[in-house]
N, CA and C atoms of all chains as a GROMACS GRO file, in nm:
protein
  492
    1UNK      N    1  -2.613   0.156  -1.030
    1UNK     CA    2  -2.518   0.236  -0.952
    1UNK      C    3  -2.596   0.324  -0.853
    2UNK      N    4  -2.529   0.361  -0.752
    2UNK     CA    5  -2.600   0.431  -0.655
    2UNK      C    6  -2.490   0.516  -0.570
    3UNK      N    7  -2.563   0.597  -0.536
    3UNK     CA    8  -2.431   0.709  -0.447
    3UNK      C    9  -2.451   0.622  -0.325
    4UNK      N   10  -2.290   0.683  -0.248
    4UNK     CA   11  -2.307   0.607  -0.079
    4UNK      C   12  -2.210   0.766  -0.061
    5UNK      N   13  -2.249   0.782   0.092
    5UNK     CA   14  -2.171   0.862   0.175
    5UNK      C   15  -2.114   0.779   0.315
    6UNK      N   16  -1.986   0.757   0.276
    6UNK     CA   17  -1.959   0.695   0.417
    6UNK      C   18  -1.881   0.801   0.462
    7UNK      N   19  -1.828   0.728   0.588
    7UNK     CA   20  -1.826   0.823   0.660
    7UNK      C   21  -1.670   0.768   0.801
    8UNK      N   22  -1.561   0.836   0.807
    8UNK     CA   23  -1.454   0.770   0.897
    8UNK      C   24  -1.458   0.888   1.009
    9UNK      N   25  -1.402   0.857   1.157
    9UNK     CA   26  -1.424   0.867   1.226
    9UNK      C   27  -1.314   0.857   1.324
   10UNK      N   28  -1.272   0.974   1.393
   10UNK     CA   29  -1.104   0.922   1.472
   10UNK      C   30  -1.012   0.972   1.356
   11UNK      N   31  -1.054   1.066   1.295
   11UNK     CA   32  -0.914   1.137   1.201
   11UNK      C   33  -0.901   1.236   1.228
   12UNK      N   34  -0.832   1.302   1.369
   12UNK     CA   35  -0.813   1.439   1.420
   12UNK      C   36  -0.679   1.489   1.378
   13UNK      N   37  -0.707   1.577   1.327
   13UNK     CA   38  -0.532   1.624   1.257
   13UNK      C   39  -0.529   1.627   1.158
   14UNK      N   40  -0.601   1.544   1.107
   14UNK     CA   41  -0.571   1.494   0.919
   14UNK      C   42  -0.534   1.627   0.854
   15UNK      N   43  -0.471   1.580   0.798
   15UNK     CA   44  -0.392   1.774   0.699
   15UNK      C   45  -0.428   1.693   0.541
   16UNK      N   46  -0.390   1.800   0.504
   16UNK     CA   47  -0.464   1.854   0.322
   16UNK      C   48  -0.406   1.740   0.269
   17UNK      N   49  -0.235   1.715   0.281
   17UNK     CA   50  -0.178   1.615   0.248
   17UNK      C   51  -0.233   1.465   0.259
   18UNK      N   52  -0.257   1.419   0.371
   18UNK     CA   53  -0.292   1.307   0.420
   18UNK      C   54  -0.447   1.287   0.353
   19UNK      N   55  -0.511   1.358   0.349
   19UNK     CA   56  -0.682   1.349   0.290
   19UNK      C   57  -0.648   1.325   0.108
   20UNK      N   58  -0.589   1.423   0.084
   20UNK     CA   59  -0.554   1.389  -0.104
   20UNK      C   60  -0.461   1.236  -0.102
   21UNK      N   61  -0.384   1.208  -0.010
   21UNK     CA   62  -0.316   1.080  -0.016
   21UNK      C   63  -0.386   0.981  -0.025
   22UNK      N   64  -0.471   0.988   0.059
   22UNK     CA   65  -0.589   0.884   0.093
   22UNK      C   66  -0.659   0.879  -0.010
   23UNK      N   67  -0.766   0.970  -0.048
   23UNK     CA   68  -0.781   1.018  -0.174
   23UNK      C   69  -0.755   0.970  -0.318
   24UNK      N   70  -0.625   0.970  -0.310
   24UNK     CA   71  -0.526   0.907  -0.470
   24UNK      C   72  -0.574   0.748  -0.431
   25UNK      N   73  -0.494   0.716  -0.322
   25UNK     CA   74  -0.544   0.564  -0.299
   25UNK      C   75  -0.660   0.503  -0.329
   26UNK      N   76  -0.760   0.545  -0.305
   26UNK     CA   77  -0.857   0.516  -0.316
   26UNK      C   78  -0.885   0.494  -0.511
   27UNK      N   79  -0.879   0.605  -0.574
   27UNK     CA   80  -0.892   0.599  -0.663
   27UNK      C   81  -0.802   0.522  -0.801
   28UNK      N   82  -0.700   0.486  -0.702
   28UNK     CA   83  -0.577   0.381  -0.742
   28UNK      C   84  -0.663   0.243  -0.810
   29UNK      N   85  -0.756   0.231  -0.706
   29UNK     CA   86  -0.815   0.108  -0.725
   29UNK      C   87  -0.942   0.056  -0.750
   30UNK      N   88  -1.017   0.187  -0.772
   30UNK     CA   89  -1.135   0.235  -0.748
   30UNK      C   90  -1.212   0.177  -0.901
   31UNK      N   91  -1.135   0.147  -0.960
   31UNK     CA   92  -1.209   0.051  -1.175
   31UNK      C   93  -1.193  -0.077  -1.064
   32UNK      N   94  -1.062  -0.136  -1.000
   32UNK     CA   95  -1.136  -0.286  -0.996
   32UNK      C   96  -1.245  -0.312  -0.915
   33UNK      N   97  -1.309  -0.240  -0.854
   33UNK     CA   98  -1.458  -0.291  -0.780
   33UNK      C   99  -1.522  -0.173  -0.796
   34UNK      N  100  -1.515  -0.140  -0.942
   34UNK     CA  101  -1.649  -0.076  -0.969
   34UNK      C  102  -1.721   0.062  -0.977
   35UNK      N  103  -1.603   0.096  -0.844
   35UNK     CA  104  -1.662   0.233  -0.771
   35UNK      C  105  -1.626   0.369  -0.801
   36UNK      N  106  -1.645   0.454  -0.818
   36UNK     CA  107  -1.588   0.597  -0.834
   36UNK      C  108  -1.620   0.697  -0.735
   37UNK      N  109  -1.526   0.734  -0.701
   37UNK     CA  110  -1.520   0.820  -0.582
   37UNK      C  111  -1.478   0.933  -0.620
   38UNK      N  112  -1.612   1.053  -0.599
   38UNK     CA  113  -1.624   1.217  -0.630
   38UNK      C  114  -1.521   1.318  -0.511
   39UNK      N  115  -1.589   1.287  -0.427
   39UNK     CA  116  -1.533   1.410  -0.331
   39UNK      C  117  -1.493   1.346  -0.201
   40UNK      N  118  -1.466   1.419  -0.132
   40UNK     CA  119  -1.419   1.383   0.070
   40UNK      C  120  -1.382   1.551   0.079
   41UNK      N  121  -1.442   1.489   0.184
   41UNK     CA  122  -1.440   1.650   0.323
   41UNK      C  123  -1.397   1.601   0.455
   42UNK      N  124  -1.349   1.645   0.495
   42UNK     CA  125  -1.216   1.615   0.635
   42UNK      C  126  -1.270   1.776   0.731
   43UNK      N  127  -1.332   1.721   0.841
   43UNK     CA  128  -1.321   1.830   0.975
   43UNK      C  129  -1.233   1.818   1.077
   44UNK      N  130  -1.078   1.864   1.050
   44UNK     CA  131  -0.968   1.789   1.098
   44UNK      C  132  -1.006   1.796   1.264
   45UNK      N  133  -1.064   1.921   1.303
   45UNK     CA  134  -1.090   1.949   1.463
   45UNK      C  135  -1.144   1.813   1.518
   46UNK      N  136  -1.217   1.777   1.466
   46UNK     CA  137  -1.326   1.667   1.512
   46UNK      C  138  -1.323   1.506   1.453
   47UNK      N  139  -1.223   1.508   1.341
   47UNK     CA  140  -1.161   1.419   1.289
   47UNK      C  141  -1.239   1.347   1.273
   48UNK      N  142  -1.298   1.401   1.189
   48UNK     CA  143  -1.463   1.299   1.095
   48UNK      C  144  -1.420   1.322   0.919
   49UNK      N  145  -1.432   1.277   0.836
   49UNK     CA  146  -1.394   1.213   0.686
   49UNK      C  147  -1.487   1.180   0.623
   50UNK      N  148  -1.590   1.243   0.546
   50UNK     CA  149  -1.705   1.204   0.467
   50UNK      C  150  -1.670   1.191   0.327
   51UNK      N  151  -1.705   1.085   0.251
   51UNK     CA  152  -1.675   1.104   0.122
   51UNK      C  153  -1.790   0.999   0.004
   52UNK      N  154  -1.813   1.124  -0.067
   52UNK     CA  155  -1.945   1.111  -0.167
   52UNK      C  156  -1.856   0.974  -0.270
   53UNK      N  157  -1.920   0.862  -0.342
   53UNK     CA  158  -1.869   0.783  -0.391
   53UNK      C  159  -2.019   0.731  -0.492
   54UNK      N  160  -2.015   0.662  -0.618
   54UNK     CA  161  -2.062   0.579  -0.681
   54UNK      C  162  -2.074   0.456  -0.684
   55UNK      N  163  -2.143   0.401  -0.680
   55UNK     CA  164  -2.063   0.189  -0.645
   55UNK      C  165  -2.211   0.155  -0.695
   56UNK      N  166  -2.150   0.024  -0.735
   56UNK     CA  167  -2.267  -0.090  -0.729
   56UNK      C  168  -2.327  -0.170  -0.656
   57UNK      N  169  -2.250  -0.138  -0.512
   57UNK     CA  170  -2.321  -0.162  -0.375
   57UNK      C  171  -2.234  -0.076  -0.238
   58UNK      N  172  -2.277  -0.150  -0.106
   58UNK     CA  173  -2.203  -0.094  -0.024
   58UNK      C  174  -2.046  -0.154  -0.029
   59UNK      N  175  -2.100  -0.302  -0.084
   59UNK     CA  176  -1.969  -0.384  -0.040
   59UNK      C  177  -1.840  -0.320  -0.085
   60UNK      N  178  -1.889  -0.297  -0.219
   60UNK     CA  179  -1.760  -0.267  -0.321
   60UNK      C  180  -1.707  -0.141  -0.264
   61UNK      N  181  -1.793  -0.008  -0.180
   61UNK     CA  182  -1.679   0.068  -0.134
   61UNK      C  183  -1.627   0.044   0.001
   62UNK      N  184  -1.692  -0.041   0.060
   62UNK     CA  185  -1.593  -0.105   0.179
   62UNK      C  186  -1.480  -0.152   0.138
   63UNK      N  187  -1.464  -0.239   0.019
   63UNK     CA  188  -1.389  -0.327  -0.015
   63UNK      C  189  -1.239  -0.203  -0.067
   64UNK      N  190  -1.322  -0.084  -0.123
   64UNK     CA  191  -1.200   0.010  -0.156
   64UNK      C  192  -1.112   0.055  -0.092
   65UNK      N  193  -1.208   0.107   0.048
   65UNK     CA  194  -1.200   0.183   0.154
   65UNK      C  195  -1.036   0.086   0.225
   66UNK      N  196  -1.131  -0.014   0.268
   66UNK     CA  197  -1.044  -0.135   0.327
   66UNK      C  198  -0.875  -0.179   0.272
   67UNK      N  199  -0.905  -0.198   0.111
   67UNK     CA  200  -0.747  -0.177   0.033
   67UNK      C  201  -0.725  -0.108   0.078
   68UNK      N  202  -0.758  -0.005   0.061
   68UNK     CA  203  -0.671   0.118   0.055
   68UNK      C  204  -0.618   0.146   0.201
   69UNK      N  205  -0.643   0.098   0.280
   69UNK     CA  206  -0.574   0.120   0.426
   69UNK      C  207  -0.665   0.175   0.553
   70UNK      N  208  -0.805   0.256   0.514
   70UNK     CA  209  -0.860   0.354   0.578
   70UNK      C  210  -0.975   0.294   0.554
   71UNK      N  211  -1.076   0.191   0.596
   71UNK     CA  212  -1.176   0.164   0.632
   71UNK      C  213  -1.305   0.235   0.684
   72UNK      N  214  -1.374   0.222   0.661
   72UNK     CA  215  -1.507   0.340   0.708
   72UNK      C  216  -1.608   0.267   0.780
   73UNK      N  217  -1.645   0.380   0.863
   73UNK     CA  218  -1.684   0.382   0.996
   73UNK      C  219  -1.836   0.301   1.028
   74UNK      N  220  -1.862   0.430   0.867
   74UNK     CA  221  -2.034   0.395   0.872
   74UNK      C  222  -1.991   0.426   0.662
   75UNK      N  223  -2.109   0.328   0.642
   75UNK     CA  224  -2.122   0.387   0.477
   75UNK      C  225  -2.315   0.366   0.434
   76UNK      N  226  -2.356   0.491   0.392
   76UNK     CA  227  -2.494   0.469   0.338
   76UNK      C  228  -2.521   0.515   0.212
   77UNK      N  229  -2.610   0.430   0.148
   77UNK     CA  230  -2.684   0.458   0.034
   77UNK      C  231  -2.751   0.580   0.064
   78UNK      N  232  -2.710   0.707  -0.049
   78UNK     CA  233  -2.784   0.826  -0.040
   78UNK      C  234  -2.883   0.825  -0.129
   79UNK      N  235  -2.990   0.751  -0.169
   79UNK     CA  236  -3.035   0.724  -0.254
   79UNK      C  237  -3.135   0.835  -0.289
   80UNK      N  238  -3.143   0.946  -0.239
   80UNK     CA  239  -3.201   1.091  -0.240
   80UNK      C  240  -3.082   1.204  -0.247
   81UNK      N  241  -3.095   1.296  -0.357
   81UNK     CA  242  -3.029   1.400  -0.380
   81UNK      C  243  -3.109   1.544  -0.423
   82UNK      N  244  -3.035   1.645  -0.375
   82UNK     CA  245  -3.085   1.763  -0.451
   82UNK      C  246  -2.956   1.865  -0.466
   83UNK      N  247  -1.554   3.276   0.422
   83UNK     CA  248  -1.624   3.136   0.455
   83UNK      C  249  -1.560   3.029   0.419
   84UNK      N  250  -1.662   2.911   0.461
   84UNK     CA  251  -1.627   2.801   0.516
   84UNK      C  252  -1.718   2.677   0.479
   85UNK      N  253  -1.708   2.592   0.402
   85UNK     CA  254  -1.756   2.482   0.377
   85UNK      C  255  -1.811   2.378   0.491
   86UNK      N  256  -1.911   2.382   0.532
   86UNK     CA  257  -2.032   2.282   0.655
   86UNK      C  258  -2.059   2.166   0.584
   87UNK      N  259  -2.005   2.061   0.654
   87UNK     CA  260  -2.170   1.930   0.650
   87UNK      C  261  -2.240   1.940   0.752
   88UNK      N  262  -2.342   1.939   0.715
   88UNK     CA  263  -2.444   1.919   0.879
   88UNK      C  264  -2.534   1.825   0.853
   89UNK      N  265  -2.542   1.761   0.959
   89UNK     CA  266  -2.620   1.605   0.951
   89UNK      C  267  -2.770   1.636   1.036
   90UNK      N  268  -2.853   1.564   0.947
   90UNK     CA  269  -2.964   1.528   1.032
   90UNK      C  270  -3.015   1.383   1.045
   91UNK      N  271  -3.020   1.327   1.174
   91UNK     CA  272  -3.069   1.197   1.236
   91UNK      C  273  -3.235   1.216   1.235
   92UNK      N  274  -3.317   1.082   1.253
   92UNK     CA  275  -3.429   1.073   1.282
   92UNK      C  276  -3.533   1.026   1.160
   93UNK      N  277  -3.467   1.065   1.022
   93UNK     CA  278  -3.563   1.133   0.918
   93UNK      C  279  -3.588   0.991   0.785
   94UNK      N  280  -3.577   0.867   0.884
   94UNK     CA  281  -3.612   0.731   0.793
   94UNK      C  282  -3.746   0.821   0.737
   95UNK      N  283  -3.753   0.739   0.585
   95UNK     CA  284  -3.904   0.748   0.553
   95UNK      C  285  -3.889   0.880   0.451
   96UNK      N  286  -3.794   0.982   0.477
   96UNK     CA  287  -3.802   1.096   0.430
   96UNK      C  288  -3.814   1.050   0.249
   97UNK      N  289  -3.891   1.137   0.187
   97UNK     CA  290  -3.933   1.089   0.076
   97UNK      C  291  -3.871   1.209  -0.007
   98UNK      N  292  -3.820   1.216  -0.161
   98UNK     CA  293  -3.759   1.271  -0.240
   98UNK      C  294  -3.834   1.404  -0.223
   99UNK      N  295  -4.000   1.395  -0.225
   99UNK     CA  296  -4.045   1.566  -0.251
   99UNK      C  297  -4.025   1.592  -0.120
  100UNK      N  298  -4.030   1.553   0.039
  100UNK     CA  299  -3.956   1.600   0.156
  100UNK      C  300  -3.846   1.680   0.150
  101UNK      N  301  -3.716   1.591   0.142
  101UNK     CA  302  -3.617   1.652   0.097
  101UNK      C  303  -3.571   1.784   0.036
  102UNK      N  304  -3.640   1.780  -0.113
  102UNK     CA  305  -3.657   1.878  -0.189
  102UNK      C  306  -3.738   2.006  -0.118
  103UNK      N  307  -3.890   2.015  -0.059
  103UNK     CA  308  -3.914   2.104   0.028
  103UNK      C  309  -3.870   2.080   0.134
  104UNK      N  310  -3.767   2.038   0.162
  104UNK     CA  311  -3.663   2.121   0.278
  104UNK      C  312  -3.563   2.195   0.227
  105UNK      N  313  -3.490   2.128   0.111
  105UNK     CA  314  -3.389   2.202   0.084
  105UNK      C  315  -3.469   2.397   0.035
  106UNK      N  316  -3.542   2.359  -0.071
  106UNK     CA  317  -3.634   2.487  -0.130
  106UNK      C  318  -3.653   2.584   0.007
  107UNK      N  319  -3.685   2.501   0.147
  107UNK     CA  320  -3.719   2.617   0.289
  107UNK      C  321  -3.598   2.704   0.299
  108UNK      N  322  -3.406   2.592   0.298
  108UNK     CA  323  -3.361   2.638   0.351
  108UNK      C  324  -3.262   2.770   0.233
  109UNK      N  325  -3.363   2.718   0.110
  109UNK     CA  326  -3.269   2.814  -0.052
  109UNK      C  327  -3.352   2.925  -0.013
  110UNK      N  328  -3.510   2.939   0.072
  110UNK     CA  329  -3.566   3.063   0.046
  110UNK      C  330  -3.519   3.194   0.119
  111UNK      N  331  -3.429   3.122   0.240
  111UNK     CA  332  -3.423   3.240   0.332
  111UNK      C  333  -3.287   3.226   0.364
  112UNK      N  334  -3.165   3.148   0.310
  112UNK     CA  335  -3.037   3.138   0.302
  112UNK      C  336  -2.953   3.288   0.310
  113UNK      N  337  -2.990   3.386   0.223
  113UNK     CA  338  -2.936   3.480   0.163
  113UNK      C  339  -2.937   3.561   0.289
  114UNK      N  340  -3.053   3.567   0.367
  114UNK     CA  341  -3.080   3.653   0.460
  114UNK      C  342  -2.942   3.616   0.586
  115UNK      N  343  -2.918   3.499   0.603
  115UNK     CA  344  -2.769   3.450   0.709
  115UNK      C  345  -2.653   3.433   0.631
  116UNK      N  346  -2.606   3.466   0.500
  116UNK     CA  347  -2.525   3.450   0.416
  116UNK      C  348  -2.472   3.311   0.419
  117UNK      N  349  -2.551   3.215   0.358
  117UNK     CA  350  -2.518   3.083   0.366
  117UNK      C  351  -2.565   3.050   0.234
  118UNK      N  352  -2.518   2.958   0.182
  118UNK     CA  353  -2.520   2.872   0.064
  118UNK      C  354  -2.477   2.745   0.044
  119UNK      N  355  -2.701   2.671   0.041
  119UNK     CA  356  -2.662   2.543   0.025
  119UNK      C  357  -2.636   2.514  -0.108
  120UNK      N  358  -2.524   2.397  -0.077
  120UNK     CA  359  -2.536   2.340  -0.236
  120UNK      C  360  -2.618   2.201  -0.242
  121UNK      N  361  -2.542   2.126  -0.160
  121UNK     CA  362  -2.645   1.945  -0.197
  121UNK      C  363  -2.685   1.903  -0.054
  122UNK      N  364  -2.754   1.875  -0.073
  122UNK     CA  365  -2.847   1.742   0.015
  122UNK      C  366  -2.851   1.656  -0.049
  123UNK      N  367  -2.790   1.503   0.068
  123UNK     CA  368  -2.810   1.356   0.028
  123UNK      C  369  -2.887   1.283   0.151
  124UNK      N  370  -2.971   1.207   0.108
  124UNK     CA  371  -3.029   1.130   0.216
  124UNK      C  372  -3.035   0.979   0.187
  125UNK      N  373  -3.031   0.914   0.293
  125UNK     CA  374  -3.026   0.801   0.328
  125UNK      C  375  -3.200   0.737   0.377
  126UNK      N  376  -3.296   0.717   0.335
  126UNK     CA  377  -3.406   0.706   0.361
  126UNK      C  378  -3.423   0.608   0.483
  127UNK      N  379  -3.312   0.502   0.453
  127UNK     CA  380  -3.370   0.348   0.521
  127UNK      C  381  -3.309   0.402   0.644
  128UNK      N  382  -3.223   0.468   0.652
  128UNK     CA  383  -3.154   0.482   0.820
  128UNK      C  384  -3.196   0.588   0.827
  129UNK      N  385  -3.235   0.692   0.754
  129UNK     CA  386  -3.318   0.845   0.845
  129UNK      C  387  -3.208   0.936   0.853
  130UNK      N  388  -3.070   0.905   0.725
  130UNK     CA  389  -2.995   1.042   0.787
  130UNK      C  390  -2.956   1.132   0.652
  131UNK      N  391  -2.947   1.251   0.708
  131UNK     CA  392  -2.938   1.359   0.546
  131UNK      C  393  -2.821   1.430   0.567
  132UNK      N  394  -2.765   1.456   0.491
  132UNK     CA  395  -2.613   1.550   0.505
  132UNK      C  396  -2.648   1.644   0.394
  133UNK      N  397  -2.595   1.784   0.470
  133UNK     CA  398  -2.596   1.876   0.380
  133UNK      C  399  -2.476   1.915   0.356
  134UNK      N  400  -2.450   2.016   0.233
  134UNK     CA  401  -2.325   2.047   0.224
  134UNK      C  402  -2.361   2.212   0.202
  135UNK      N  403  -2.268   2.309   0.267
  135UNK     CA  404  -2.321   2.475   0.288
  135UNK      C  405  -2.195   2.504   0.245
  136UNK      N  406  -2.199   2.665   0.219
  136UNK     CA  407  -2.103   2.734   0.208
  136UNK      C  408  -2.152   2.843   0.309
  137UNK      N  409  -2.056   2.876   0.424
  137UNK     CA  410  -2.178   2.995   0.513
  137UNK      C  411  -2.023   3.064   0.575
  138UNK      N  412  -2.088   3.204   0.649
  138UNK     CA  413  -1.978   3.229   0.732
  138UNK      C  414  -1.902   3.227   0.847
  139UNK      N  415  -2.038   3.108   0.928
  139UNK     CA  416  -1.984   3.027   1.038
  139UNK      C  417  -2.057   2.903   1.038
  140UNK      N  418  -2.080   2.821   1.174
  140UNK     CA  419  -2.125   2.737   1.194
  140UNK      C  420  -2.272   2.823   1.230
  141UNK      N  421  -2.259   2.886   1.293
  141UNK     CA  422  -2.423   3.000   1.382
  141UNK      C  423  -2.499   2.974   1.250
  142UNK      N  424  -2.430   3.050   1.153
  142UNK     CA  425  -2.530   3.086   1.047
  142UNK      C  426  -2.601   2.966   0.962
  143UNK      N  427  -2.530   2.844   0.904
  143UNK     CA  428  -2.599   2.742   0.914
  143UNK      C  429  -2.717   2.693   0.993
  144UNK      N  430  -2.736   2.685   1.155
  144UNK     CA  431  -2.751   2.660   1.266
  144UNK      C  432  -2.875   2.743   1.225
  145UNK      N  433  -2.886   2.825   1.236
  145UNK     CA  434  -3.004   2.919   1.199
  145UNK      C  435  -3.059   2.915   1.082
  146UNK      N  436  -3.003   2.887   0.981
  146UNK     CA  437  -3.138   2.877   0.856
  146UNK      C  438  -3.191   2.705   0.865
  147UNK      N  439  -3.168   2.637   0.924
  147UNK     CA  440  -3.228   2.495   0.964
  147UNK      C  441  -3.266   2.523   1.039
  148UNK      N  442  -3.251   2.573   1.143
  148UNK     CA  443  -3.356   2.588   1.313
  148UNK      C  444  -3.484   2.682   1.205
  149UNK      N  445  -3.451   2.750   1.160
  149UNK     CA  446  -3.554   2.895   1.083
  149UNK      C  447  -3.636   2.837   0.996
  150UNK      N  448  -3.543   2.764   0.911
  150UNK     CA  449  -3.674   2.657   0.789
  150UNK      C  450  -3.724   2.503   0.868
  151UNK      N  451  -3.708   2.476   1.011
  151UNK     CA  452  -3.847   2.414   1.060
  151UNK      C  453  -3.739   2.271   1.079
  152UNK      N  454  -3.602   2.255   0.996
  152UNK     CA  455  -3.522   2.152   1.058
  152UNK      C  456  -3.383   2.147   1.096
  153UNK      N  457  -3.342   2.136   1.234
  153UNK     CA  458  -3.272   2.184   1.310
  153UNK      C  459  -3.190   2.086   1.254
  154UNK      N  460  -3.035   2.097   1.242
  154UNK     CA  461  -2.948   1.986   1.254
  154UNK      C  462  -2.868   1.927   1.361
  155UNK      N  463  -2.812   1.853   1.352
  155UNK     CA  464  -2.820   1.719   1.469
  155UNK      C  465  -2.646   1.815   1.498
  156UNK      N  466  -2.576   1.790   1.374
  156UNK     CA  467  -2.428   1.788   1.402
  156UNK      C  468  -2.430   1.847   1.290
  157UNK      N  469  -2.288   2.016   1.294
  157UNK     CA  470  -2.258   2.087   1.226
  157UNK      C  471  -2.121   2.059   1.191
  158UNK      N  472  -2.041   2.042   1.095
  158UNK     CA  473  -1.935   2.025   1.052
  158UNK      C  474  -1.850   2.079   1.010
  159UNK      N  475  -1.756   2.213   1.028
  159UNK     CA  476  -1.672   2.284   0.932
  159UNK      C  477  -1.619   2.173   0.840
  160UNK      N  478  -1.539   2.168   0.746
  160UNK     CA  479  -1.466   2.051   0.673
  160UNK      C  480  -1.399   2.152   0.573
  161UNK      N  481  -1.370   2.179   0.647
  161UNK     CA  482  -1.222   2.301   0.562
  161UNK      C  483  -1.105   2.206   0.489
  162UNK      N  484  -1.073   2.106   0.499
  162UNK     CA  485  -1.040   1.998   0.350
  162UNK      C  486  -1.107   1.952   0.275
  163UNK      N  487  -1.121   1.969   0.140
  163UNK     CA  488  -1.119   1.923   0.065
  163UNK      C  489  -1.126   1.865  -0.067
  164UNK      N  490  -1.137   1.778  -0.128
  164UNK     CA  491  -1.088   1.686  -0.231
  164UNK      C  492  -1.149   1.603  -0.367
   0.00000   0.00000   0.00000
């Protein structure tokens, strides 16, 4: 397992609602490929969407991202933490 | 305050004790701009690090990275979230 931070792009506006919606979704589906998804942070001004996740690769949180309706932009292995 | 990601580009290669003495530069003199980091994640193979702050603007972030020797690329309020 490995952390990824991806990252969406073009979400100006997004409100509290819409980020936890997305959010639930994600985690709706998030046992069948693997992945567990911790957090997301939304800078509605600038409409950027980062969100910390677990997976067993990149694919599998594309593959979440993608169900779930909201696809990501960029996604990387954070394979360094502090 | 206000919850920051701030990104840094450039930093392929960056190696775990890097990281760590950066974060340690920016825990030593944080207190002095009232900012508080919590995590750094990096991405080694693409060179990019996201931090996550608690501070009382964007300035003050902006300044304990310009001050501990690494400037960030892009500052982020992200007042959602999840």
């Amino acid at each position: 397992m490995t952390k990824f931070m991806d990252v969406h792009h073009g979400m100006a506006g997004i409100t509290d609602q819409q980020l936890r919606d997305a959010h639930d979704a994600d985690l709706a589906i998030q046992a069948e490929e693997g992945v567990s998804f911790e957090h997301a942070w939304a800078d509605p001004a600038e409409g950027v969407v980062y969100c910390l996740s677990e997976a067993p690769d990149a694919e599998a949180v594309k593959r979440v991202h993608e169900r779930a309706g909201h696809p990501a932009d960029e996604i990387h292995p954070v394979t360094l933490a502090v």
